[in-house]
N, C-alpha and C positions, 0 to 999 in steps of 0.2 A: 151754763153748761151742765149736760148730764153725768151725773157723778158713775161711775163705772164700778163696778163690782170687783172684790179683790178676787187677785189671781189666787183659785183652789188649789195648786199646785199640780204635778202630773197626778195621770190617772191613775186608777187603782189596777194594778197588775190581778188578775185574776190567773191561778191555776188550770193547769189543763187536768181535765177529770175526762178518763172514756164513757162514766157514767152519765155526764152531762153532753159527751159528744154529739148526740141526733138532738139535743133539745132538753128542758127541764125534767120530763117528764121517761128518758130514756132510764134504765134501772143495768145491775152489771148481770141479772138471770135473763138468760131470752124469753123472748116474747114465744106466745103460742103461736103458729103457725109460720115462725121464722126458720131459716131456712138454714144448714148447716155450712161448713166449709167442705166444700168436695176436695177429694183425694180417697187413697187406699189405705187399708191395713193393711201390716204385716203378714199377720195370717192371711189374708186374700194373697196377697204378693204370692206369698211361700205356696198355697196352695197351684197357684196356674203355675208358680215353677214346678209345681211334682209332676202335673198333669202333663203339660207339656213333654218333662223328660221320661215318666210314661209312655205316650205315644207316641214317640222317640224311639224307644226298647221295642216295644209291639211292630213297628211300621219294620224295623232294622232284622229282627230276626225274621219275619211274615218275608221280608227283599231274601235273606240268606238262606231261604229253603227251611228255619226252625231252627229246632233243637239237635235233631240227627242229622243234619246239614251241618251243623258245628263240632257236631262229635266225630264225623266223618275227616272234615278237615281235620281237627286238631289229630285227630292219630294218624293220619298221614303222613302231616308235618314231625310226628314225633317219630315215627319207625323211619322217615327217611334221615332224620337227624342221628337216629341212633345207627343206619347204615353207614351215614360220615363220621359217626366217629369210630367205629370198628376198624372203617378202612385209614385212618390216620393213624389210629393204634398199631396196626401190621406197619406201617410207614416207618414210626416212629421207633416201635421197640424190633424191627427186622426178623418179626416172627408170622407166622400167616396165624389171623385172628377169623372168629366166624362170628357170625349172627343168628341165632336159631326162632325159629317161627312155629311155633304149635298152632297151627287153624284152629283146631278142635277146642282146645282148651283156651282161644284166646291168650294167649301170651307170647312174650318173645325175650331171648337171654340176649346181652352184649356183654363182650371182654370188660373184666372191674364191675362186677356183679352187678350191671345197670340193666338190671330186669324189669318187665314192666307188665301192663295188661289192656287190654283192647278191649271197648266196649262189648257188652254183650250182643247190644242190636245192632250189630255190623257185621256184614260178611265178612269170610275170609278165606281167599284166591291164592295160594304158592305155586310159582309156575320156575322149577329152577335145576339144577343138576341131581340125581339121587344117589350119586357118589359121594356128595358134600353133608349129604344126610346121615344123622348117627342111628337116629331111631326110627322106623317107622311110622306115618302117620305126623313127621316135622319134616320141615324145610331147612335148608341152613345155606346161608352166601359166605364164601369163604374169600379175604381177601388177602391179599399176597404183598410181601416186603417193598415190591418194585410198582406197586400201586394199581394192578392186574389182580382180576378175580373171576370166581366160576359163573359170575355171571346170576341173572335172575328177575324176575318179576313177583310183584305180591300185592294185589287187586282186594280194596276194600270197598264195601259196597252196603249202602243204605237207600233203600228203595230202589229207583230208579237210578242213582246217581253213582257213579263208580271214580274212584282214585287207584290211579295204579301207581307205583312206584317202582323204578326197572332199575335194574344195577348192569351195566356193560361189561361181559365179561374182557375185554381188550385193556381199557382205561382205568376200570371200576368207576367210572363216574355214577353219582346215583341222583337219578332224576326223578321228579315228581311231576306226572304227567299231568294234565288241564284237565278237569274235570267233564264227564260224558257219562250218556246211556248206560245202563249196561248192556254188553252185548247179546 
């Protein structure tokens, strides 16, 4: 009988190495012409985030008419705010409160010295009683304890585009009219 070779016992466990991973000859420095791992940087990321919210800004103001298209609105909104609260003031303290509107010099007073000022590049339209007027050359809506006033209109305008804001003399409601031509 053939004599049999003693058992070597198990094998030799060998390590996992990534350097040896492709073969003996793979190394842990890339090879020339080998090829990276795709993905982004940060800075690339952050960059198309600016850009995008960039033409974002551009595309948003270019929709709202600009610059004087926002200054138009915003002092709209702000002279009809300060109409409502003149007329809550009369409401509140049972005294007739007024509003004064200097076209000329762009400005306008309300009751509790909340004075303000109107862009330069914007018209300015007062269409309202000249009784309620102190001075010459101003406008002024007066409104009254029982929430009634003299009434009034006051027409701001940039370019083309006009905001009026009318106060009813019955109600005193004060309304901010949609935006139109001017006439």
């Amino acid at each position: 009988m053939a004599r049999r070779a003693p058992w070597p016992g198990p094998p030799a466990v060998r390590a996992f190495s990534p350097a040896l991973a492709h073969g003996p000859r793979a190394s842990s420095r890339p090879r020339a012409g080998a090829t990276r791992h795709s993905g982004f940087t940060l800075i690339e990321v952050l960059v198309v985030v600016a850009l995008i919210a960039l033409i974002g800004t551009m595309t948003a103001v270019a929709m709202s008419g600009g610059l004087q298209g926002m200054r138009l609105r915003s002092a709209a909104k702000e002279i009809a705010t300060q109409l409502r609260f003149t007329r809550a003031q009369a409401i509140a303290s049972g005294q007739p409160q007024r509003l004064v509107i200097n076209p000329s010099g762009h400005l306008y007073a309300a009751p509790g010295r909340r004075n303000g000022r109107i862009p330069q590049e914007l018209g300015i339209a007062f269409y309202g009683a000249r009784q309620a007027s102190a001075q010459a050359g101003e406008g002024a809506i007066v409104f009254y304890p029982d929430g009634a006033s003299t009434g009034g209109r006051i027409e701001l305008s940039a370019g083309q585009a006009v905001r009026r804001i009318s106060v009813a003399w019955l109600t005193g409601e004060v309304r901010l009219d949609t935006p139109g031509p001017a006439p």
